[in-house]
C-alpha positions in Angstrom: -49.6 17.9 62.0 -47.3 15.8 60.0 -44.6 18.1 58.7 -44.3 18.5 54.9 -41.7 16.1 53.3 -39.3 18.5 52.0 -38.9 17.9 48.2 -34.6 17.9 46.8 -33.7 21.0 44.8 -33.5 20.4 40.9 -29.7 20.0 40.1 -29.0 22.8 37.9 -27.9 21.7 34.1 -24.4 22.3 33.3 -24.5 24.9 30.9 -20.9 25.0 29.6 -20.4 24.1 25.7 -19.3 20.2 25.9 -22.0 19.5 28.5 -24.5 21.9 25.6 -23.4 19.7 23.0 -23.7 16.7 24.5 -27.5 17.4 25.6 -28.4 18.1 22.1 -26.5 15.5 20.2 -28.6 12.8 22.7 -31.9 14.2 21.6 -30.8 12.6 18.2 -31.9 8.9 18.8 -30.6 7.7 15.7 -27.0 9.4 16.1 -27.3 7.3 19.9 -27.8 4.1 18.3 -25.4 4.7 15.6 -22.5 5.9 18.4 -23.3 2.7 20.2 -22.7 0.6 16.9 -20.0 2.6 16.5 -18.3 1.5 19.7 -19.1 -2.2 18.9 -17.6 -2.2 15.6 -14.3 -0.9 16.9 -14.4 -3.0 20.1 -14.7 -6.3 17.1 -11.4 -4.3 15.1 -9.3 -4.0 18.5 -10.0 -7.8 19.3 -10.4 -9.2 16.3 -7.5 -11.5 16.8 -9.5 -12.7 19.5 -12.7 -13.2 18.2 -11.7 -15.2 15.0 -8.3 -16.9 14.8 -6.8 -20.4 14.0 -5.3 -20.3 17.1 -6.0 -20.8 20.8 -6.2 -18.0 23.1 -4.8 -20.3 25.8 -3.7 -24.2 25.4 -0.8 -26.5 27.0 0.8 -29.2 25.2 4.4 -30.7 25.3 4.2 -29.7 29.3 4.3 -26.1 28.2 1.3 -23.5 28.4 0.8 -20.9 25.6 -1.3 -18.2 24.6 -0.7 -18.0 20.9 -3.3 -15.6 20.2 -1.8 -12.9 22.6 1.5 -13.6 21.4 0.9 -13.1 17.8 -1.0 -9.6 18.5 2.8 -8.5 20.2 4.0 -9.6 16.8 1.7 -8.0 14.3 2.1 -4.8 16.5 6.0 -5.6 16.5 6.6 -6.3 20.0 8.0 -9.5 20.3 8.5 -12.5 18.2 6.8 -16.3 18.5 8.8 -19.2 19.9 10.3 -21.4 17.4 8.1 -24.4 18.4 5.3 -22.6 16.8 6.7 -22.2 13.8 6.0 -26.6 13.0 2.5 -25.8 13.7 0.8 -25.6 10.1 -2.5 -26.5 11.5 -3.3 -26.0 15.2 -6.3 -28.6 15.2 -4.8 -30.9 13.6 -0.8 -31.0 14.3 -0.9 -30.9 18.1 -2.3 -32.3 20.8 -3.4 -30.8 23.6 -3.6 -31.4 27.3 -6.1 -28.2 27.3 -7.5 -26.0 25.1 -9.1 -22.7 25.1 -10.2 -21.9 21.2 -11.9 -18.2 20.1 -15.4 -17.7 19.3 -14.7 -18.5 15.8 -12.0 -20.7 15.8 -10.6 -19.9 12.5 -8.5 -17.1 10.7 -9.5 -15.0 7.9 -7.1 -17.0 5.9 -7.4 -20.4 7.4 -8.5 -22.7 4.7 -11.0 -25.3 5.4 -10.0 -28.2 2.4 -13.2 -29.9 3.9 -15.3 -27.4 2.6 -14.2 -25.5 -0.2 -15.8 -24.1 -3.5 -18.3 -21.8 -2.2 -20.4 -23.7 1.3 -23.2 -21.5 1.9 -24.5 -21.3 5.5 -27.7 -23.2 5.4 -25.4 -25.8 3.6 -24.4 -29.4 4.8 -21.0 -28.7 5.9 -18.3 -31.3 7.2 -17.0 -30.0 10.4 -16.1 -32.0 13.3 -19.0 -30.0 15.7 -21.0 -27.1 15.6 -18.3 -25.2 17.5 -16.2 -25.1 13.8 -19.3 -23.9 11.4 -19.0 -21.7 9.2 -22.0 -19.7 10.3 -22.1 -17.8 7.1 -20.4 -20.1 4.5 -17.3 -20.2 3.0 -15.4 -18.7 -0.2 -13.6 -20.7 -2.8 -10.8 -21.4 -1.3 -12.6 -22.7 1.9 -11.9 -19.7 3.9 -14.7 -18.2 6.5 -16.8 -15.3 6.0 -17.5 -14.6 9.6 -13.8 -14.5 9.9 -12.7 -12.3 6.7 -16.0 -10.1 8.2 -14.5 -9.8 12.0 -11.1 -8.4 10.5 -12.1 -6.5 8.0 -13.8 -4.3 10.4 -10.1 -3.5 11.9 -8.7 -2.5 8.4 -12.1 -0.6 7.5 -12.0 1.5 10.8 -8.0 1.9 10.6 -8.4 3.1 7.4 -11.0 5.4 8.5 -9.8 6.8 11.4 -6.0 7.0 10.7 -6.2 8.4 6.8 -8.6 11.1 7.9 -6.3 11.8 11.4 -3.8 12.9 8.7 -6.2 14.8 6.4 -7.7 16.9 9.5 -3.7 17.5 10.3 -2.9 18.7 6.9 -6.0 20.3 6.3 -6.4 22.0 9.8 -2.3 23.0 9.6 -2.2 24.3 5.7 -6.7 26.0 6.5 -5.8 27.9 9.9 -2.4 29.2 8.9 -4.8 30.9 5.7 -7.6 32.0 7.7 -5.4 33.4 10.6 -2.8 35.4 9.0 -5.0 36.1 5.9 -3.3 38.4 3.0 -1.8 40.9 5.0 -0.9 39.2 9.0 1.9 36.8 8.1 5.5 39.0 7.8 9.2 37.5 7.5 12.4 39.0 6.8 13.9 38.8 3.9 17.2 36.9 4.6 14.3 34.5 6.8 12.0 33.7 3.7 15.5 32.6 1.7 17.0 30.9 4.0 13.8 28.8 4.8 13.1 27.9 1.3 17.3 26.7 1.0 16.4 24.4 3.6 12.9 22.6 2.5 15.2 20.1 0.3 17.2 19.6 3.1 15.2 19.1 5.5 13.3 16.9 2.9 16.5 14.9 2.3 17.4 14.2 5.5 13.9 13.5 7.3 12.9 11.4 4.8 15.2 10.7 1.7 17.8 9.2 3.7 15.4 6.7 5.6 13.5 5.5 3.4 14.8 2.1 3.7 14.7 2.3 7.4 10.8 3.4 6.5 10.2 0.6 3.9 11.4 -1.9 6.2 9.1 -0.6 9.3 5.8 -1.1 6.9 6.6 -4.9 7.3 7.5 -4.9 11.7 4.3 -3.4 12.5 2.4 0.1 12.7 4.1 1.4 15.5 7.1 1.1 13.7 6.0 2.5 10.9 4.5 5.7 13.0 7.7 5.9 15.2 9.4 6.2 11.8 7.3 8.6 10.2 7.3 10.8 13.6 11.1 10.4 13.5 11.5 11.7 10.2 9.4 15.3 11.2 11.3 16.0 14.1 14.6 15.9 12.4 13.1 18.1 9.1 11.8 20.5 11.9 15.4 20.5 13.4 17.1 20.9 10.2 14.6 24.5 9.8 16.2 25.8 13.5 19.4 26.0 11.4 18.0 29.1 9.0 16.3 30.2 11.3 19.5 31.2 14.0 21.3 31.8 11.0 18.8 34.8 9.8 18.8 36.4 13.7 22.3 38.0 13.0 21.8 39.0 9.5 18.0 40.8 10.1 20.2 43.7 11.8 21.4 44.7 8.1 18.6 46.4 7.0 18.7 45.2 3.0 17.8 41.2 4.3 16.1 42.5 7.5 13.3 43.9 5.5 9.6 42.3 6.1 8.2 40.6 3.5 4.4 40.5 3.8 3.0 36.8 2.7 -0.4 36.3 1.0 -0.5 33.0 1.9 -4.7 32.9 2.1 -4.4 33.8 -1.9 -1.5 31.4 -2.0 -3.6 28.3 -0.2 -6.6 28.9 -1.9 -5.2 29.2 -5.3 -3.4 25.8 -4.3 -6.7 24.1 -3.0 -8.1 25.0 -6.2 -5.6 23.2 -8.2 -5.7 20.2 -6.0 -9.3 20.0 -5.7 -9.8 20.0 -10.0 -7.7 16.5 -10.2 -9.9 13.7 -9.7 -9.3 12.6 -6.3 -9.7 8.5 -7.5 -7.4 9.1 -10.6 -4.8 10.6 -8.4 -4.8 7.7 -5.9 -4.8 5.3 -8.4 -1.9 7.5 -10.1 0.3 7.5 -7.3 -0.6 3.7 -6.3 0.5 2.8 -9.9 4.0 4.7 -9.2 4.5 2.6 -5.9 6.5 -1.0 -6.5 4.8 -2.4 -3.3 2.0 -0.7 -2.4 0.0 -1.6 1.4 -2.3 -1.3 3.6 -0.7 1.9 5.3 0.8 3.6 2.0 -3.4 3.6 1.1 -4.2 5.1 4.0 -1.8 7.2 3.6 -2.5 7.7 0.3 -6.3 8.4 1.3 -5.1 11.0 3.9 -3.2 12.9 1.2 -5.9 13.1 -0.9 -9.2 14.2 1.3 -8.1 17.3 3.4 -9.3 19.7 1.0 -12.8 20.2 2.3 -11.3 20.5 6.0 -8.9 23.3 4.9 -11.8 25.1 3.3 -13.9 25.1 6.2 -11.2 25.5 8.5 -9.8 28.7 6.2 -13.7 30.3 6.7 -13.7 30.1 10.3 -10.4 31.5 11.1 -11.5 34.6 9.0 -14.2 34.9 11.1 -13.2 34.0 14.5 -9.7 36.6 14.0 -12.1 39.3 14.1 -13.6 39.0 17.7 -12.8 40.3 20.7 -11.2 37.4 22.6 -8.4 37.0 19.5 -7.7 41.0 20.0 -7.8 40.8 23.6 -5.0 37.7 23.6 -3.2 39.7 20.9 -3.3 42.9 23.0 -1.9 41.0 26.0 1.6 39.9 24.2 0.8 36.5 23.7 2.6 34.9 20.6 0.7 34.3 17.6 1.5 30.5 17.7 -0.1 30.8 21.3 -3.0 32.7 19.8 -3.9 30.2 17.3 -3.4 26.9 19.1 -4.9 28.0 22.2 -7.7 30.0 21.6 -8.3 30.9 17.6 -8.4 26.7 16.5 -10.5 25.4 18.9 -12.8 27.9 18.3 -13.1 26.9 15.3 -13.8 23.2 14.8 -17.1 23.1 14.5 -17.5 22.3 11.5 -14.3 20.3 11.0 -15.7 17.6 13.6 -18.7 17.5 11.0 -17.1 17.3 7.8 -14.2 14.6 9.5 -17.2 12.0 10.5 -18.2 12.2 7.0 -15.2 11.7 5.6 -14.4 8.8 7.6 -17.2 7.1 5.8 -16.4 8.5 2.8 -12.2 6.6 3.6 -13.9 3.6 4.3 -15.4 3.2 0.7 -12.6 4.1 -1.2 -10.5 1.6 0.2 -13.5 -1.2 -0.2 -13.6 0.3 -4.1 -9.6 -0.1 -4.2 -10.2 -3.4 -2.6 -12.6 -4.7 -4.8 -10.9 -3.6 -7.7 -7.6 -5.3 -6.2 -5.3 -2.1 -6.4 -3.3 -1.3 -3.9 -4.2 -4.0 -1.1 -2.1 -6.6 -0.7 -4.1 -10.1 -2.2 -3.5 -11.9 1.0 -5.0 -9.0 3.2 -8.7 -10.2 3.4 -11.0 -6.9 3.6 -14.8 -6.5 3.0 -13.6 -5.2 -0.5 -11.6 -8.0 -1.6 -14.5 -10.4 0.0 -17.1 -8.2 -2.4 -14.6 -8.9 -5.2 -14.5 -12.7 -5.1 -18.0 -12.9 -5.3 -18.1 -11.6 -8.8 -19.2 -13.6 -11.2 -20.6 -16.1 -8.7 -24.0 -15.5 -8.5 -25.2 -18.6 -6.7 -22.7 -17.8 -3.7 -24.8 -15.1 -2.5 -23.3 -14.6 1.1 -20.0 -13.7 -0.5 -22.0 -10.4 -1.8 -24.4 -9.9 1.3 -22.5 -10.2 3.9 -19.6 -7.9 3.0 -21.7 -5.7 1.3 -23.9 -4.9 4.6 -21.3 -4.5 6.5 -19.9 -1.4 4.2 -23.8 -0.2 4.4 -24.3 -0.4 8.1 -20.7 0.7 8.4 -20.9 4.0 6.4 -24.5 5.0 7.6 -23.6 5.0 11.2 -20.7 7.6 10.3 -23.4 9.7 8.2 -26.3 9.7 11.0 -22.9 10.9 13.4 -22.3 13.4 11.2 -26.2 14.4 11.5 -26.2 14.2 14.9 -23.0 16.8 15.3 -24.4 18.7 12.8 -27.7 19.5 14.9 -25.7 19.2 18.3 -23.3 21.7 17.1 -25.9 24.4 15.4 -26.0 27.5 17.8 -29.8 27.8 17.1 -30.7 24.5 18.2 -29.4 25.1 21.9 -31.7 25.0 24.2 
């Protein structure tokens, strides 16, 4: 008798959180599809240089071999500088020839005007290009520049914009939302010689973190954004160093018991009273406000800008879970066993709590990306020669019969923003206790 073919064990499911999570969040189709779009719009932002540029990604001429496309990324991220030879080259096509040539999918820049076919060629229209490898696949604006193009990079300002303006809102608002929930009305105590001291220093450490480099700031916005971010990084770490200073000042004064009295804070009635304030100005008006006061506002000061302005609702939500979450046993137990309170609340009481942070960031990205395509298509605060699907909306008003100009753009934005909103679904369900099973 044939023995019985022995049939493999099931695998038992993981059943810790992420692996949970993860489970119910791929039950969503829809959230799926719009994580995979997701993926491919940012892989078209990271190499958009690549995809749609004037220049050659590789090409020899003159005996020399270059790869002008690479080069120019090093520069825009200020890393390195192009060869003076380029620098003669107004247009690549047309000012050089080449012993071999390897062009981009689309073999134009988002401001590489085409004088061949300018005022407004619309796809389907007879259009004078040397071969179908330089079409403009979906027309061209006034000035003869390509949609396709203008569409391929605007997807790198629309996701920066997205991604870094609400990195700082979830900072500030998960900082300025955890220190309220955690320490409440009656947890956070300083000394009294401390709480001076500390509030002494803020213009201090204001001055010389970032009053003093400002220029040195100014001039990083134009080398690149790692400049800019090693600047702005630069700048915290000295005003944190300049608050050691009160701080080992206080320790030998706390022992005289008139400044060594505790204070007790209440910074949640402090926080929330503050939220309040900031959460009855118009949001819009107070980024056009502060864009008004700029002389030369760009791309980064807006997101910026954008970042200072949104991380009310994260605070909120932030705020209510700490209140919650300092209650249980876990919090008392780490609190029982010595460990610092700074320990406590990075460690275990935060990431315990961000829930629904994750939610409410995925819908604020969305909500990042349309405010800077409204600022765009209004023309405030963008720079004119930065092309994004805002400005692109913008010059088709008023031109009715150039109807890519609208479409295009204006589907990208749409597709753009409802991918971040069926994300935001998708956490929300993946994330809901009562859903796991």
């Amino acid at each position: 008798m044939a023995e019985k073919e022995k049939i493999p064990a099931k695998k038992p499911q993981d059943q810790s959180y992420g692996a949970i999570v993860v489970r119910q969040f791929k039950k969503n189709r829809s959230a799926v599809w719009a994580l995979r779009f997701l993926i491919f719009i940012i892989g078209v932002g990271i190499f958009a240089d690549f995809l749609a540029n004037e220049k050659p990604l590789y090409c020899k001429f003159e005996g020399q071999t270059y790869f002008p496309v690479f080069k120019q990324y090093a520069v825009d991220l200020g890393l390195g500088s192009n060869p003076e030879r380029f620098n003669t080259i107004y247009n690549w096509r047309s000012d050089v020839e080449f012993e071999s040539v390897i062009w981009p999918l689309i073999p134009y820049s988002p401001t590489t005007t085409d004088k061949l076919n300018r005022d407004y060629t619309g796809p389907f229209a007879k259009q004078r290009v040397q071969s179908t490898k330089f079409k403009h696949w979906m027309g061209t604006d006034k000035l003869g520049r390509d949609v396709l193009a203008g569409l391929i990079h605007g997807a790198r300002v629309a996701m920066l914009v997205g991604i870094v303006s609400m990195s700082i809102a979830s900072f500030i608002g998960i900082l300025i939302g955890s220190i309220a929930g955690y320490f409440g009305d009656n947890k956070l105590k300083v000394t009294r010689i401390t709480l001076v001291l500390m509030l002494l220093f803020v213009p201090l450490a204001w001055f010389y973190g970032f009053q003093v480099r400002s220029y040195a700031i100014a001039d990083s916005l134009n080398s690149g954004i790692l400049f800019t971010v090693g600047h702005i990084i630069l700048g915290v770490l000295i005003a944190a160093a300049v608050f050691v200073i009160p701080y080992l000042i206080s320790r030998p004064l706390k022992r005289i018991p008139v400044l060594g009295k505790q204070i007790t804070i209440p910074v949640d009635i402090l926080v929330s009273r503050f939220i309040e304030i900031f959460v009855s100005l118009p949001s819009f008006l107070l980024i056009l406000s502060i864009i008004a006061i700029l002389e030369s506002p760009n791309l980064y000061i807006v997101m910026a800008i954008i970042g200072l302005t949104s991380w009310t609702g994260i605070a909120r939500l932030i705020r209510g879970e700490l209140l919650r979450v300092r209650n249980l046993e876990y919090i008392e137990a780490a609190e029982a066993l010595g460990y610092s309170q700074t320990r406590t609340i990075l460690r275990h009481a935060i990431p315990n709590s961000l829930t629904p942070v994750l939610i409410s960031i995925a819908f604020g990205v969305a909500s990042a990306i349309l405010t800077e395509a409204f600022l765009s298509f209004l023309g405030i605060g963008v720079p004119a020669e930065q092309v994004t699907w805002g400005s692109m909306l913008s010059a088709a008003r008023g031109v009715p019969q150039a109807w890519w100009l609208a479409i295009f753009p204006g589907f990208a934005i749409f597709i753009t923003v409802t991918i971040f909103n069926l994300m935001g679904e998708g956490l929300t369900d993946a994330l809901d206790p009562r859903l796991k099973k």
